[in-house]
N, CA, C and O atoms as a CHARMM CRD file, in Angstrom:
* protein
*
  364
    1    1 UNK  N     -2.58400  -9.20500   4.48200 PROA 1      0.00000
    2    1 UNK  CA    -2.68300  -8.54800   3.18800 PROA 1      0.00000
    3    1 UNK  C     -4.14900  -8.45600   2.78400 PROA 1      0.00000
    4    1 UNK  O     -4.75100  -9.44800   3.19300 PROA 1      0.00000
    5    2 UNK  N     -5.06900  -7.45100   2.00100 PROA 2      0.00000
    6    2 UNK  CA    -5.54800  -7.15500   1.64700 PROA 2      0.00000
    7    2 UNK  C     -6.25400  -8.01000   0.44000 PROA 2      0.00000
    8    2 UNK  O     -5.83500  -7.91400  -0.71400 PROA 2      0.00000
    9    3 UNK  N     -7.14200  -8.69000   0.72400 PROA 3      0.00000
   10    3 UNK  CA    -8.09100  -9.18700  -0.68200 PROA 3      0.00000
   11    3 UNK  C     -8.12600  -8.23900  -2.16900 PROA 3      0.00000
   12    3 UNK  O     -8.67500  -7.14300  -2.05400 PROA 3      0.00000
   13    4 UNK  N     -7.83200  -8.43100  -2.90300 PROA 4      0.00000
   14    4 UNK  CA    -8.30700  -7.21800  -4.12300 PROA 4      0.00000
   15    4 UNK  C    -10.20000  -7.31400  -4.20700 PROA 4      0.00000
   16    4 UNK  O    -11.13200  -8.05100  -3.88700 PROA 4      0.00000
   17    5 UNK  N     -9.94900  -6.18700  -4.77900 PROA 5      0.00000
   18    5 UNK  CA   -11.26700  -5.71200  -4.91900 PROA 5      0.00000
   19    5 UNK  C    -12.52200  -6.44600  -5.22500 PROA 5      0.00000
   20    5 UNK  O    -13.59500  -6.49400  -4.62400 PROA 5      0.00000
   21    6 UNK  N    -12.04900  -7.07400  -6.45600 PROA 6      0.00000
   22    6 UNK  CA   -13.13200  -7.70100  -7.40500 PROA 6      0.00000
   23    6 UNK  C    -13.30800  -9.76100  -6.48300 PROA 6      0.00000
   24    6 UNK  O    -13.82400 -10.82300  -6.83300 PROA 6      0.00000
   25    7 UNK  N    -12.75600  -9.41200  -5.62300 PROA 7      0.00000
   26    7 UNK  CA   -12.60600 -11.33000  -4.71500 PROA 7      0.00000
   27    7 UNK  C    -13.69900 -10.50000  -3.49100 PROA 7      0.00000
   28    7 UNK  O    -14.50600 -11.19200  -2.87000 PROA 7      0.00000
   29    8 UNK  N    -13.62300  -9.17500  -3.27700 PROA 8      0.00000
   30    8 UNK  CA   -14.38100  -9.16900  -1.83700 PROA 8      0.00000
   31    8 UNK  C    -15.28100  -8.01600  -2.14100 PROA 8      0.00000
   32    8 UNK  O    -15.77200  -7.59000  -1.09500 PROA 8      0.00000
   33    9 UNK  N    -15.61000  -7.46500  -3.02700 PROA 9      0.00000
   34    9 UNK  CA   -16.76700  -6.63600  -2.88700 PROA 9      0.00000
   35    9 UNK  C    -17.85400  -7.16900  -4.23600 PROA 9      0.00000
   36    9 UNK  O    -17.61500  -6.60600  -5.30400 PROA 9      0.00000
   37   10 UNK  N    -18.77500  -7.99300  -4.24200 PROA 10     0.00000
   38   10 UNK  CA   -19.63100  -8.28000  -4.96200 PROA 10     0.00000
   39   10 UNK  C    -20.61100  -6.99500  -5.41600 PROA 10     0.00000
   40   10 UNK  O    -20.76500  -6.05600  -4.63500 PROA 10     0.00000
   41   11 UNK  N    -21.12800  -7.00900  -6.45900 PROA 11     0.00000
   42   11 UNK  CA   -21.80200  -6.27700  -7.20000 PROA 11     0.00000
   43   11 UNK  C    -21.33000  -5.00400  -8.01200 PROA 11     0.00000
   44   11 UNK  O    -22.01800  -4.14500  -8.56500 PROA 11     0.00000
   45   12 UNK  N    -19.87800  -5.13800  -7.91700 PROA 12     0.00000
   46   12 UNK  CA   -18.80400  -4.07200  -8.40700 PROA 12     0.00000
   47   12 UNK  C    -18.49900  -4.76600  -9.78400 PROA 12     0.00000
   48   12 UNK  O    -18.00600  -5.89300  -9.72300 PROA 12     0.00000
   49   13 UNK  N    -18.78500  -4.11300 -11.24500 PROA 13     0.00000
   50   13 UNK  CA   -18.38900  -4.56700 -12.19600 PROA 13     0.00000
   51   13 UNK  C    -16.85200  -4.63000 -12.61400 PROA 13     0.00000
   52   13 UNK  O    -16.10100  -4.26300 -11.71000 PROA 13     0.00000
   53   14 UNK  N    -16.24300  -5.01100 -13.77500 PROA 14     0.00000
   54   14 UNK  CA   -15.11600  -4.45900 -14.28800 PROA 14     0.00000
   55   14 UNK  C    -15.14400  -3.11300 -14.63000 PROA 14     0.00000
   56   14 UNK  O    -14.00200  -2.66200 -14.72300 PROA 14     0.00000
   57   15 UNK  N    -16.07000  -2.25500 -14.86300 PROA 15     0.00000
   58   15 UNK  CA   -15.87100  -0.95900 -15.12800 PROA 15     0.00000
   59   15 UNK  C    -15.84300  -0.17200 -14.09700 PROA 15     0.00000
   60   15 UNK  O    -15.38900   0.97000 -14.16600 PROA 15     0.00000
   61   16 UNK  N    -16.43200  -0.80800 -12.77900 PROA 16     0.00000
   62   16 UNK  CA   -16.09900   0.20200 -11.65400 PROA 16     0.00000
   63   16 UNK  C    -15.40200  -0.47700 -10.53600 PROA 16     0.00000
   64   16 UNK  O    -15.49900  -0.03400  -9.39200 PROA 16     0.00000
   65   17 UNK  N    -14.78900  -1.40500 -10.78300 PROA 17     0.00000
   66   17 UNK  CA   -13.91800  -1.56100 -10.06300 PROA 17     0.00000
   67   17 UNK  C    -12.11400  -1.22200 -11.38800 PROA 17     0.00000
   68   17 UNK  O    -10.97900  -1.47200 -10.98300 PROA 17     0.00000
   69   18 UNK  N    -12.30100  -0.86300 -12.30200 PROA 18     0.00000
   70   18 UNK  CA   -11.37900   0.18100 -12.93200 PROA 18     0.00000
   71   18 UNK  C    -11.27900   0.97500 -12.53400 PROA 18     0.00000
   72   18 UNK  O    -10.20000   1.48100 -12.22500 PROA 18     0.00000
   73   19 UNK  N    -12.63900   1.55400 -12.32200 PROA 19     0.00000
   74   19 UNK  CA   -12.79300   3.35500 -11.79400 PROA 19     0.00000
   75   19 UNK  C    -11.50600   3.47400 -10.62600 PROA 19     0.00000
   76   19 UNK  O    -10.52400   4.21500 -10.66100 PROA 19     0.00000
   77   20 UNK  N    -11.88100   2.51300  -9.64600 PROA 20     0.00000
   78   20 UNK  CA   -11.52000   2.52000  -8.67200 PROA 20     0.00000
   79   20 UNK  C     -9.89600   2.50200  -8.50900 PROA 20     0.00000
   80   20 UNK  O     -9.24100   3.19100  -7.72700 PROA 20     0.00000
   81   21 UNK  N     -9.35600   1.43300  -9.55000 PROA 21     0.00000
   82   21 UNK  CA    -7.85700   1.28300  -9.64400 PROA 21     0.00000
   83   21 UNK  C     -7.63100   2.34700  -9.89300 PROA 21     0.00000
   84   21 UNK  O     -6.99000   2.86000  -8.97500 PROA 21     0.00000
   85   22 UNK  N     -7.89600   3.26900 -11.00500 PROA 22     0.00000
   86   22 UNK  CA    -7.60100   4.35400 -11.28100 PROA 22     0.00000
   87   22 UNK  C     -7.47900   5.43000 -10.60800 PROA 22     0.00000
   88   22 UNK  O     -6.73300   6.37600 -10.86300 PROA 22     0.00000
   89   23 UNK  N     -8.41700   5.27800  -9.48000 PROA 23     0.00000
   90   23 UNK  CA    -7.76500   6.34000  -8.69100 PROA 23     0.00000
   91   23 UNK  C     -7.28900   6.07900  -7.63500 PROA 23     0.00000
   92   23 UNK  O     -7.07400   7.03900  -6.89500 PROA 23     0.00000
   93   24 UNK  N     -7.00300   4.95400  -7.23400 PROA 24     0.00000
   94   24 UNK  CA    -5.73400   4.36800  -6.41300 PROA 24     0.00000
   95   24 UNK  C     -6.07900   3.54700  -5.33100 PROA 24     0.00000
   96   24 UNK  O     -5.35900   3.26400  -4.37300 PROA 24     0.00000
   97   25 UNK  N     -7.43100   3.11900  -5.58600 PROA 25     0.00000
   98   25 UNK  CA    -8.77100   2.33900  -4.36800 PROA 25     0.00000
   99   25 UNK  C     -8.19000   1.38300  -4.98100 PROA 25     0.00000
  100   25 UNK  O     -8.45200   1.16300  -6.16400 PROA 25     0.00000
  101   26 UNK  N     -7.13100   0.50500  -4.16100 PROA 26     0.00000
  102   26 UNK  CA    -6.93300  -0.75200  -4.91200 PROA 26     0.00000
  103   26 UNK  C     -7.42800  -2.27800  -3.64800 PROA 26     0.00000
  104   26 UNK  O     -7.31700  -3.50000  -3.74000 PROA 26     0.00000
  105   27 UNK  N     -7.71700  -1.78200  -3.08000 PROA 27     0.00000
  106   27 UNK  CA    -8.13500  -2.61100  -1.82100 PROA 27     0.00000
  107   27 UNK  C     -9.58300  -2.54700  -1.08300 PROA 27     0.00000
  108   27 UNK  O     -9.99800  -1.40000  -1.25400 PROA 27     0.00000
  109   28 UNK  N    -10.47000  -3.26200  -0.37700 PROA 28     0.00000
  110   28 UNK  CA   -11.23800  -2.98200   0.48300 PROA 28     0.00000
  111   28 UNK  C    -10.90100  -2.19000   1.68400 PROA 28     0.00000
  112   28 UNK  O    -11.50000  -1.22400   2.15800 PROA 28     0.00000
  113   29 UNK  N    -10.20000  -2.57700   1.94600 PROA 29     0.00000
  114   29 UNK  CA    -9.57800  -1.42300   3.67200 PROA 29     0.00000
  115   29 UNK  C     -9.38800  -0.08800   2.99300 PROA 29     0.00000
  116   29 UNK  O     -9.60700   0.98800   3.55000 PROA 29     0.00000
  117   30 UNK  N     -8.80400  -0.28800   1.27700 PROA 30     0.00000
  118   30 UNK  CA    -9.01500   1.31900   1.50900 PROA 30     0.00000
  119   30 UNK  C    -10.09500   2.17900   1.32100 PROA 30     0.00000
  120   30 UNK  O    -10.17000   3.36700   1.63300 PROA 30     0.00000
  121   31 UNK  N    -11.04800   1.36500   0.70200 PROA 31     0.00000
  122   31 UNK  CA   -12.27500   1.50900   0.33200 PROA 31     0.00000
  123   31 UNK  C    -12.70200   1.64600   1.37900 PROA 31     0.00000
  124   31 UNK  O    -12.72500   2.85600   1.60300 PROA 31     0.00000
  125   32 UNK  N    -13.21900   0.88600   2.52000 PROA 32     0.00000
  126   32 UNK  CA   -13.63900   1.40800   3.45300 PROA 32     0.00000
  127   32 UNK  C    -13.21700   2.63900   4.51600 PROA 32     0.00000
  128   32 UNK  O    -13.98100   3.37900   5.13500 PROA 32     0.00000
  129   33 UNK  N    -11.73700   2.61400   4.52300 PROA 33     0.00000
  130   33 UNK  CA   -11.52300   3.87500   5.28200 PROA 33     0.00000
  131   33 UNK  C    -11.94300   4.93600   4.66800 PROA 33     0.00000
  132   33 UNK  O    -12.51700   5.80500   5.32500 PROA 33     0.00000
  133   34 UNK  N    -11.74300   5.08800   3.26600 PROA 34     0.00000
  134   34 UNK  CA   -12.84100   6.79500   2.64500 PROA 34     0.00000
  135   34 UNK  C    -14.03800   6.37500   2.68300 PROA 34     0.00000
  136   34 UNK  O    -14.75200   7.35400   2.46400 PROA 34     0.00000
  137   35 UNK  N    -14.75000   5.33400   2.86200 PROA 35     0.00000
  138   35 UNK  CA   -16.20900   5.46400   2.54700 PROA 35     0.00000
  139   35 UNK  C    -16.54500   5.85800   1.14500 PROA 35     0.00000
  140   35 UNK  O    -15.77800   6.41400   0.36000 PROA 35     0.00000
  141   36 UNK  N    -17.95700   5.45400   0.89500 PROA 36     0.00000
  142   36 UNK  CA   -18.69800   6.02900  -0.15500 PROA 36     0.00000
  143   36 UNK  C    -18.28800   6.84200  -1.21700 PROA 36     0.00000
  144   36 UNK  O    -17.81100   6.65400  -2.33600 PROA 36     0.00000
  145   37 UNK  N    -18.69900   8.04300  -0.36300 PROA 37     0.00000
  146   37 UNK  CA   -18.60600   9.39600  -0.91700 PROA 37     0.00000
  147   37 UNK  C    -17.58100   9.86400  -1.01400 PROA 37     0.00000
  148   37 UNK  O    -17.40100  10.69300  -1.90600 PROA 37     0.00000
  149   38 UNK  N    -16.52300   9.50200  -0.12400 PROA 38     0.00000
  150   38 UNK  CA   -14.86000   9.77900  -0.50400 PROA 38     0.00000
  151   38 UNK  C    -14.01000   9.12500  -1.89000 PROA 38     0.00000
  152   38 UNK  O    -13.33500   9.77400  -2.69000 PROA 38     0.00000
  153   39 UNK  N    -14.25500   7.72800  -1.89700 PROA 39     0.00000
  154   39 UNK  CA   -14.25200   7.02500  -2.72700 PROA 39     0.00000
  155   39 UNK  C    -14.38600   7.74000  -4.11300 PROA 39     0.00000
  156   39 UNK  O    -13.52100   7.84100  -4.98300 PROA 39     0.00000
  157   40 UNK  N    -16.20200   8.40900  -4.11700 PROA 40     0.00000
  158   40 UNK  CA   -16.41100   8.78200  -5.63400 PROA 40     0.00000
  159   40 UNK  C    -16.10000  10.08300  -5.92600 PROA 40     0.00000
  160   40 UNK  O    -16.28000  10.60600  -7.02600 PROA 40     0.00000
  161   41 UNK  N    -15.42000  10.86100  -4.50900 PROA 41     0.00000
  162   41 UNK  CA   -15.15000  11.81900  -5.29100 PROA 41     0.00000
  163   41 UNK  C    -13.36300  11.34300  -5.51900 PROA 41     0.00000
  164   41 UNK  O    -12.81300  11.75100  -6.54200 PROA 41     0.00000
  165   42 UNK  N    -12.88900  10.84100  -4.93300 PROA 42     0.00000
  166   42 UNK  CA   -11.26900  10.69900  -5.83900 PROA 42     0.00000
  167   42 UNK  C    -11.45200  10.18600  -7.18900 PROA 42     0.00000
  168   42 UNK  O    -10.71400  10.42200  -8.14600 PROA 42     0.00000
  169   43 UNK  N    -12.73500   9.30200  -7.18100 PROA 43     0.00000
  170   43 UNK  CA   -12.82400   8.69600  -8.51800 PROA 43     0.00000
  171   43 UNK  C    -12.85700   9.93300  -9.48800 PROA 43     0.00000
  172   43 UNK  O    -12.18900   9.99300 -10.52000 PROA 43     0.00000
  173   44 UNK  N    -13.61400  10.80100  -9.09000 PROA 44     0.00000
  174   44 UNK  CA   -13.61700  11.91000 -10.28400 PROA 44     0.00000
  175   44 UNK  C    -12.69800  12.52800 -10.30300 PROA 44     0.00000
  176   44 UNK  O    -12.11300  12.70800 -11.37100 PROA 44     0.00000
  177   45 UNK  N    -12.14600  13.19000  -8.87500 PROA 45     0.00000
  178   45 UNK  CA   -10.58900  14.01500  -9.19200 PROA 45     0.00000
  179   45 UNK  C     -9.74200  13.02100  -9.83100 PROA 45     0.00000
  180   45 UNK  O     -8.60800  13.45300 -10.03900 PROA 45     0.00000
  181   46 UNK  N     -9.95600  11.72500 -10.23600 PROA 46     0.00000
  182   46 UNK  CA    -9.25500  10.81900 -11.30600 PROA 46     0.00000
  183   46 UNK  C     -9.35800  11.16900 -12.58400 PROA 46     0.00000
  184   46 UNK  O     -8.48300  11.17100 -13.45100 PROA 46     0.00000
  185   47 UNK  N    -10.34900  11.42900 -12.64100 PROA 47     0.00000
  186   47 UNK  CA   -10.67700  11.95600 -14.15500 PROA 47     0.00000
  187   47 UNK  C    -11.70300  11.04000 -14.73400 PROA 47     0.00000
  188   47 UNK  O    -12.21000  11.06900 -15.85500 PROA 47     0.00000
  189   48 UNK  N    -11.85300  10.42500 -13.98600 PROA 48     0.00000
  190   48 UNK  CA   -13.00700   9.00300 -14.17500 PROA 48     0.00000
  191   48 UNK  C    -14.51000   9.72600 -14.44000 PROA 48     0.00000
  192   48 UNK  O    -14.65000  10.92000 -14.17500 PROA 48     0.00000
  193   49 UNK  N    -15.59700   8.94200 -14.96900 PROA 49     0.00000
  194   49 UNK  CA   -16.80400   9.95200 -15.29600 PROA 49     0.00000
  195   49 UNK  C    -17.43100   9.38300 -14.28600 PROA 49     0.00000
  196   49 UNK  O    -17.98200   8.40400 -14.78900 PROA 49     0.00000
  197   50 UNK  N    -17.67800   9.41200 -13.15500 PROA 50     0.00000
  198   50 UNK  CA   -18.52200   8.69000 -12.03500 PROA 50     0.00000
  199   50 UNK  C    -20.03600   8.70800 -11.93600 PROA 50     0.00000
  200   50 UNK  O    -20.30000   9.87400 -11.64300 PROA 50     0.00000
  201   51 UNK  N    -21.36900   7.89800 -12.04600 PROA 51     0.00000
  202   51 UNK  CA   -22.78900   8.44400 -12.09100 PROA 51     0.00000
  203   51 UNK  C    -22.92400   8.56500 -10.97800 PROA 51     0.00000
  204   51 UNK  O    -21.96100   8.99400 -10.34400 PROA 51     0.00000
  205   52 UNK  N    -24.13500   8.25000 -10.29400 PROA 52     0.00000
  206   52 UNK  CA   -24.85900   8.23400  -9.04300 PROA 52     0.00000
  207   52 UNK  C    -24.76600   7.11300  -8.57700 PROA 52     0.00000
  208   52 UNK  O    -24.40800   6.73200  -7.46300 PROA 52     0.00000
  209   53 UNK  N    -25.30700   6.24700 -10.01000 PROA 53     0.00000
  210   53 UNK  CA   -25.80200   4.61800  -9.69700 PROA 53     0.00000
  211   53 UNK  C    -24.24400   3.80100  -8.63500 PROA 53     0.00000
  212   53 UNK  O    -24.24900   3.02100  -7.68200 PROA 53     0.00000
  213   54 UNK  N    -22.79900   4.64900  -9.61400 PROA 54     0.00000
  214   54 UNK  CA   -21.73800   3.94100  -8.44700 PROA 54     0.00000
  215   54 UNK  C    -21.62300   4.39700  -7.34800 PROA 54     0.00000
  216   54 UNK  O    -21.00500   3.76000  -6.49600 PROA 54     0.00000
  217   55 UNK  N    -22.07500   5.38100  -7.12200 PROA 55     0.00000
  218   55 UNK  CA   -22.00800   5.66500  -5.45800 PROA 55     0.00000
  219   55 UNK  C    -23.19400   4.81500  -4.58600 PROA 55     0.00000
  220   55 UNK  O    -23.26800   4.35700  -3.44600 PROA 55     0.00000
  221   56 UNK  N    -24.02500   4.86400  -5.70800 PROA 56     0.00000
  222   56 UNK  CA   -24.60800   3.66000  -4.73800 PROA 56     0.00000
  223   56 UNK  C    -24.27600   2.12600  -4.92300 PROA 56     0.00000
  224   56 UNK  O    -24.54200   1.47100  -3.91500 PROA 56     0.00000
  225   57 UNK  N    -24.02100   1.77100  -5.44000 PROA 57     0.00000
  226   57 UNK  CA   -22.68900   0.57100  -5.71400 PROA 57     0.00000
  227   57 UNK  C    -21.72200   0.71400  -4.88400 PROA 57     0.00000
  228   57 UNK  O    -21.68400  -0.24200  -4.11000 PROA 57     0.00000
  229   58 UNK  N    -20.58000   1.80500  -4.61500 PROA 58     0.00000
  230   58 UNK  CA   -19.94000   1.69900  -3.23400 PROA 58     0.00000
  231   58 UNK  C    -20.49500   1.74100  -2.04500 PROA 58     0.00000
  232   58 UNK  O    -19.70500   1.44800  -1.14700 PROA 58     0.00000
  233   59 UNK  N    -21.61800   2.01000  -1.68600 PROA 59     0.00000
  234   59 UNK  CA   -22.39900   1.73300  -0.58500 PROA 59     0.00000
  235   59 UNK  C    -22.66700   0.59400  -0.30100 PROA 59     0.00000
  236   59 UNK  O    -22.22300   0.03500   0.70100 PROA 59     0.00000
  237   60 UNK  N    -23.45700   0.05200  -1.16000 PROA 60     0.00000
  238   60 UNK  CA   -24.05500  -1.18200  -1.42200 PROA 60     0.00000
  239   60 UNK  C    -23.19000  -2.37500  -1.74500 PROA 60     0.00000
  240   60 UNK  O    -23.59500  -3.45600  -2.17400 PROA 60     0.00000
  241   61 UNK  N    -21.83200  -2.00000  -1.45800 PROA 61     0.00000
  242   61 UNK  CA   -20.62900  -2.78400  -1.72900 PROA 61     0.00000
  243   61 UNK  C    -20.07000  -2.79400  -0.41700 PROA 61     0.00000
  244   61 UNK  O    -19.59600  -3.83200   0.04600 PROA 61     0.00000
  245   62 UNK  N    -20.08400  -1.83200   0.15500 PROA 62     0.00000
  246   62 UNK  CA   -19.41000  -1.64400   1.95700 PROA 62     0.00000
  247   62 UNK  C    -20.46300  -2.12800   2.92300 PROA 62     0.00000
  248   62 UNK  O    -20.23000  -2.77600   3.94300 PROA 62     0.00000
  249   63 UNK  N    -21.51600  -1.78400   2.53800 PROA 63     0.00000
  250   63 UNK  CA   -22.74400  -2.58500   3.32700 PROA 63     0.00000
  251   63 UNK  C    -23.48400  -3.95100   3.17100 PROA 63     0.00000
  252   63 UNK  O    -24.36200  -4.30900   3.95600 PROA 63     0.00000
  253   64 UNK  N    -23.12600  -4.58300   2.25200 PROA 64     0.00000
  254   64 UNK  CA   -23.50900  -6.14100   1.80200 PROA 64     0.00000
  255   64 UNK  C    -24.90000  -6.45500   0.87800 PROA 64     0.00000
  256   64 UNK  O    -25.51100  -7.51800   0.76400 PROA 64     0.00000
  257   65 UNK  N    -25.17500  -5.11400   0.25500 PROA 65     0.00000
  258   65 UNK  CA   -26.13500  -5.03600  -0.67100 PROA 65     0.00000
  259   65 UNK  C    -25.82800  -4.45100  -1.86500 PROA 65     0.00000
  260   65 UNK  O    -24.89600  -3.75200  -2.26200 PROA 65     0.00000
  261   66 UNK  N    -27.58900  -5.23500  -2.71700 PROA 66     0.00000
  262   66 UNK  CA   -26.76300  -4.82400  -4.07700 PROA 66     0.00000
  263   66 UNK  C    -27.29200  -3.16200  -4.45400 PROA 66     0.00000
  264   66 UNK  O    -28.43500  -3.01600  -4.02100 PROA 66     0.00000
  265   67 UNK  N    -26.86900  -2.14200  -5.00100 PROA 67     0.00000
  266   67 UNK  CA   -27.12400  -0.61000  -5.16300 PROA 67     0.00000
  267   67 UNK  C    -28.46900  -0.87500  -5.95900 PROA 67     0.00000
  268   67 UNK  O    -28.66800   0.02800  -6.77200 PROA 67     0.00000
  269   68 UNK  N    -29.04700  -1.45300  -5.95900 PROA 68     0.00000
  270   68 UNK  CA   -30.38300  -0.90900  -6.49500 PROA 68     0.00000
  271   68 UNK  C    -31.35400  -1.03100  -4.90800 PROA 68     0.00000
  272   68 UNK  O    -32.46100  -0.49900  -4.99100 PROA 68     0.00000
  273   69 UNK  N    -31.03100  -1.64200  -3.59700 PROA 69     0.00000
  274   69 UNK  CA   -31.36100  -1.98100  -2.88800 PROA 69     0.00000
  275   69 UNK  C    -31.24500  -1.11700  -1.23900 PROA 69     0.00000
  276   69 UNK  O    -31.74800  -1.22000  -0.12000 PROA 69     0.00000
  277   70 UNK  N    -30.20800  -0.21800  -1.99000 PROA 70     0.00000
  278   70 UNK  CA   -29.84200   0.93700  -1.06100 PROA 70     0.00000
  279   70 UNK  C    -31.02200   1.70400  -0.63400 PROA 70     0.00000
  280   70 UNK  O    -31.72600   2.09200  -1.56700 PROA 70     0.00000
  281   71 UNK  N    -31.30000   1.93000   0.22400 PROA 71     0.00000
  282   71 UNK  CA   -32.58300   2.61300   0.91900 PROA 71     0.00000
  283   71 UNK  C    -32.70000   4.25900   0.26200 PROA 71     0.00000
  284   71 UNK  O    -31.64500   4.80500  -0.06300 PROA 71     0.00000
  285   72 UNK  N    -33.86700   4.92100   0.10600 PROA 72     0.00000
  286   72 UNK  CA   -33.76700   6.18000  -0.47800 PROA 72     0.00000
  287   72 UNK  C    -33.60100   7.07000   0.55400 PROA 72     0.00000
  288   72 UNK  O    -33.27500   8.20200   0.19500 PROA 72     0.00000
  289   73 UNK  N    -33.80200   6.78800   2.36500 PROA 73     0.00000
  290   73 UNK  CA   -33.00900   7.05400   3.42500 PROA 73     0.00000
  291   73 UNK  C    -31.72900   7.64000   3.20000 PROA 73     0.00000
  292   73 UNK  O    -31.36800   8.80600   3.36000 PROA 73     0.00000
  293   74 UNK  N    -30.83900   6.21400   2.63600 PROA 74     0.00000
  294   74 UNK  CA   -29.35700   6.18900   2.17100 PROA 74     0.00000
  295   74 UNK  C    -29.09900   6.88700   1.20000 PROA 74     0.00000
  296   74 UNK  O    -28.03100   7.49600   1.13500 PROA 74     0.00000
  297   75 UNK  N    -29.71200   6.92500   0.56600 PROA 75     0.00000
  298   75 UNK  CA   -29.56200   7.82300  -0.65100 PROA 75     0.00000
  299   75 UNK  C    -29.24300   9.43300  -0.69100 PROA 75     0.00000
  300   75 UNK  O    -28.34900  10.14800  -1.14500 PROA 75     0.00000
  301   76 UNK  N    -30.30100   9.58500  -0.06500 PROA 76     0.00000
  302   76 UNK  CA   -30.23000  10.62700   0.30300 PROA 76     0.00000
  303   76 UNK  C    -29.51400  11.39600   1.22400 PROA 76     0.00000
  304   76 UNK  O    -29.37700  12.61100   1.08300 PROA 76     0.00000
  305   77 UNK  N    -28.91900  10.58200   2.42100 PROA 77     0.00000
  306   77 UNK  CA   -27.93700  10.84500   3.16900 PROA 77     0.00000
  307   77 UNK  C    -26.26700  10.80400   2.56800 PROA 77     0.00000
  308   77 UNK  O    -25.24800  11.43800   2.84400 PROA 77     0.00000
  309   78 UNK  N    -26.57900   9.78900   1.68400 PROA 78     0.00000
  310   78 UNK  CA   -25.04100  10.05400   0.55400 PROA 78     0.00000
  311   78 UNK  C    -25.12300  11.30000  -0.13400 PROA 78     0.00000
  312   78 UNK  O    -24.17700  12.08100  -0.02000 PROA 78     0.00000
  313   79 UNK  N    -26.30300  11.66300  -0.96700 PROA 79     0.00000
  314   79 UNK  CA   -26.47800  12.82700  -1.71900 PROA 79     0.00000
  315   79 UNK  C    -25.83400  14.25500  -0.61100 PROA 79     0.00000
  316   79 UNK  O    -24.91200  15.00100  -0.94300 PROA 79     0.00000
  317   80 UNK  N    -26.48500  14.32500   0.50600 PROA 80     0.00000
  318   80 UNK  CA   -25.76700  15.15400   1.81200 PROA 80     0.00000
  319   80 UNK  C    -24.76800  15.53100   1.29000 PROA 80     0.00000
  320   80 UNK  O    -24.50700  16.49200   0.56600 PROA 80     0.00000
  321   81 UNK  N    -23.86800  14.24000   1.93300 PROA 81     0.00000
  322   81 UNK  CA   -22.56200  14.18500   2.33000 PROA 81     0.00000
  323   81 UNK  C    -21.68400  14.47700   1.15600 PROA 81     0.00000
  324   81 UNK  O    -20.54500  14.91700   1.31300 PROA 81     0.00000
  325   82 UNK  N    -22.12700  14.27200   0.15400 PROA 82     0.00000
  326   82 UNK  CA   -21.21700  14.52100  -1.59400 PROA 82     0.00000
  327   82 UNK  C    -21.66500  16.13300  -1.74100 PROA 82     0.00000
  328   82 UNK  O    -20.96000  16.87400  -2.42600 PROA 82     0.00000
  329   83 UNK  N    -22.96200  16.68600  -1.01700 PROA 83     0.00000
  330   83 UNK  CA   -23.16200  18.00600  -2.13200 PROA 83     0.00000
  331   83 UNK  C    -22.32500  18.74600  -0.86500 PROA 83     0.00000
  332   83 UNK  O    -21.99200  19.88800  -1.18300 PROA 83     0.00000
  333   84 UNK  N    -21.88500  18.33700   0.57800 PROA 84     0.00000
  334   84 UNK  CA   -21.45100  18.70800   1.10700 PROA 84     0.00000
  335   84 UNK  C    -19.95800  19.18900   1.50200 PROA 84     0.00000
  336   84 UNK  O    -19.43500  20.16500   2.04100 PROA 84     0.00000
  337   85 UNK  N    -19.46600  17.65000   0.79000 PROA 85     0.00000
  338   85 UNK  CA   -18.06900  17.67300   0.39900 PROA 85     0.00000
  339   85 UNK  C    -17.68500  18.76800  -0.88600 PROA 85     0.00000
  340   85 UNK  O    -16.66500  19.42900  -1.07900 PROA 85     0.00000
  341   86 UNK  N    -18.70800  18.67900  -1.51400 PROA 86     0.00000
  342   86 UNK  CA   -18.33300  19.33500  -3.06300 PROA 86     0.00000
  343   86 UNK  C    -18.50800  20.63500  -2.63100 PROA 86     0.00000
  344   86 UNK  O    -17.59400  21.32800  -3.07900 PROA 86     0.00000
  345   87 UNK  N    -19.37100  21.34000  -1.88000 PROA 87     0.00000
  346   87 UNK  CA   -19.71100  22.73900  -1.51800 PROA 87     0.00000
  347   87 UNK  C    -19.67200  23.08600  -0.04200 PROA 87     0.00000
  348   87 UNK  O    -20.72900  23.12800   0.58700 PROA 87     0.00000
  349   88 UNK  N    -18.30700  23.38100   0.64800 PROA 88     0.00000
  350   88 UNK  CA   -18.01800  23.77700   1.94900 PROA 88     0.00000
  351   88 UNK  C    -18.54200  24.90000   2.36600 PROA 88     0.00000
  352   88 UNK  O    -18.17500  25.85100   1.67600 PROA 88     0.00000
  353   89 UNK  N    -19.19000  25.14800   3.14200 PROA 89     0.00000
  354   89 UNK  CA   -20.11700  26.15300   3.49900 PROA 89     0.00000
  355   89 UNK  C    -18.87800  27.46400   4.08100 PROA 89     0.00000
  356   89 UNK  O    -17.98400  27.33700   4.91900 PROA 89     0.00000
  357   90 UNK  N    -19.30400  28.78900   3.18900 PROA 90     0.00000
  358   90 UNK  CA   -18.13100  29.81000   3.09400 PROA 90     0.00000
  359   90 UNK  C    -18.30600  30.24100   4.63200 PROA 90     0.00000
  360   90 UNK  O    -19.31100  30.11500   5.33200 PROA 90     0.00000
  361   91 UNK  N    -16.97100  30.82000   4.99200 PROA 91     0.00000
  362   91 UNK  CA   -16.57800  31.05000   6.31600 PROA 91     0.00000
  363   91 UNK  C    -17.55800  32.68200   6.71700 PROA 91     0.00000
  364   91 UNK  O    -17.45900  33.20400   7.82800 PROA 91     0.00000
């Protein structure tokens, strides 16, 4: 069985590990199988108001650091992958 959230991912507050219940991330395994950027966007198709700062908080939560510590490397490679997800390049 699955640890809950707030026992195995450090640096995740009560407000974003809400986010997370809310949109149905109720576990680490599931957290990690969407990753990051999957993660924050269900958080928003939740209806949740998601910033930046938690996507780097789910990073920095799947990788064993705290999101202010996330590389601007990383950052920027999340930024990618979200403006990528959000805007599928037309056929």
């Amino acid at each position: 069985m699955s640890k809950p959230l707030q026992n195995d991912l450090p640096g995740l507050g009560p407000k974003s590990l809400a986010m997370l219940a809310a949109a149905g991330i109720h576990d680490r395994a599931a957290l990690q199988r969407l990753g990051a950027v999957a993660a924050y966007l269900q958080i928003k198709r939740a209806g949740q108001p998601p910033s930046l700062n938690l996507l780097w908080a789910l990073e920095g939560a799947l990788t064993g650091q705290h999101w202010q510590t996330v590389a601007r490397e990383e950052r920027t490679r999340l930024l990618l992958t979200l403006d990528a997800a959000q805007h599928p390049p037309s056929p």
